[in-house]
N, C-alpha and C positions, 0 to 999 in steps of 0.2 A: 346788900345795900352798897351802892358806889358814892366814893367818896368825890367832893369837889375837886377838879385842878386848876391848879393854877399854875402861871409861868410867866417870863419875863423876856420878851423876844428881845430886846438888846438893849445894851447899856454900855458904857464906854468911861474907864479912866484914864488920865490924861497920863504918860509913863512918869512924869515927876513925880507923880505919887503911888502910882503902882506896888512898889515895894516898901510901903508904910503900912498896909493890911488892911487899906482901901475897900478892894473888893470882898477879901472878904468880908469884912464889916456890911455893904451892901447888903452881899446874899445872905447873912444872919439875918440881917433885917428885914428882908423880905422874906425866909421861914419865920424866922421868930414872934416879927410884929403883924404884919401883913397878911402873909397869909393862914396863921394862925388864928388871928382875931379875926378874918374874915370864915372861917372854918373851911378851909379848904384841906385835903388828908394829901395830896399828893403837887409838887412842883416839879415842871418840866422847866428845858433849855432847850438851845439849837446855837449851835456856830458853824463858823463858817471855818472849811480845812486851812483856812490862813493863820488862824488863831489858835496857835498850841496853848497861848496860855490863859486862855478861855477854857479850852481841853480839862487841861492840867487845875484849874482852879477847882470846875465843877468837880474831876472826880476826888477832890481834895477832899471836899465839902459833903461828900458821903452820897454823892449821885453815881448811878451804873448807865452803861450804856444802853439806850431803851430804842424798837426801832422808831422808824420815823414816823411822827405824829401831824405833821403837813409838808406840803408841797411849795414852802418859799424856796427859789433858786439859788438862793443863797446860803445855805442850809446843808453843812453835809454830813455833822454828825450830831446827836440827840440825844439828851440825859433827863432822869428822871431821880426822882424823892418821895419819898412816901415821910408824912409828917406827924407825931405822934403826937396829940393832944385833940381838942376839939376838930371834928371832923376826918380825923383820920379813918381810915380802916383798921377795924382789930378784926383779927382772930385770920 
């Protein structure tokens, strides 16, 4: 049985608040509440190679590099989550 995905093709902090824990605050909240309560087991990403700290956030947040899941052109590298609670994948 495959589990729901879900993802977040972009979202954007403004850099005055960037280093207040902003983002991450976001993407807890879209595992935690969102896509959790919608039961989805797995969240992807995609950024663009301008964005190291889009990079650097996702693999923070305990995403791996996963290969590519579409063809936007803007898109050059692709992260993924697997989500533990409803909907996830066990075993």
């Amino acid at each position: 049985m495959s589990a729901l995905t879900g993802g977040c093709s972009s979202f954007s902090v403004r850099t005055s608040v960037a280093h207040d824990g902003l983002p991450q605050q976001a993407v807890h909240v879209l595992d935690e509440v969102i896509a959790r309560g919608h039961g989805f087991g797995n969240l992807r990403f995609e950024t663009d190679k301008s964005m190291p700290e889009a990079q650097s956030l996702y693999r923070n947040l305990g995403t791996e590099g996963v290969p590519a899941f579409n063809d936007v052109p803007t898109a050059h590298h692709w992260f993924g989550k697997r989500i533990a609670g409803p909907g996830a994948l066990h075993g």
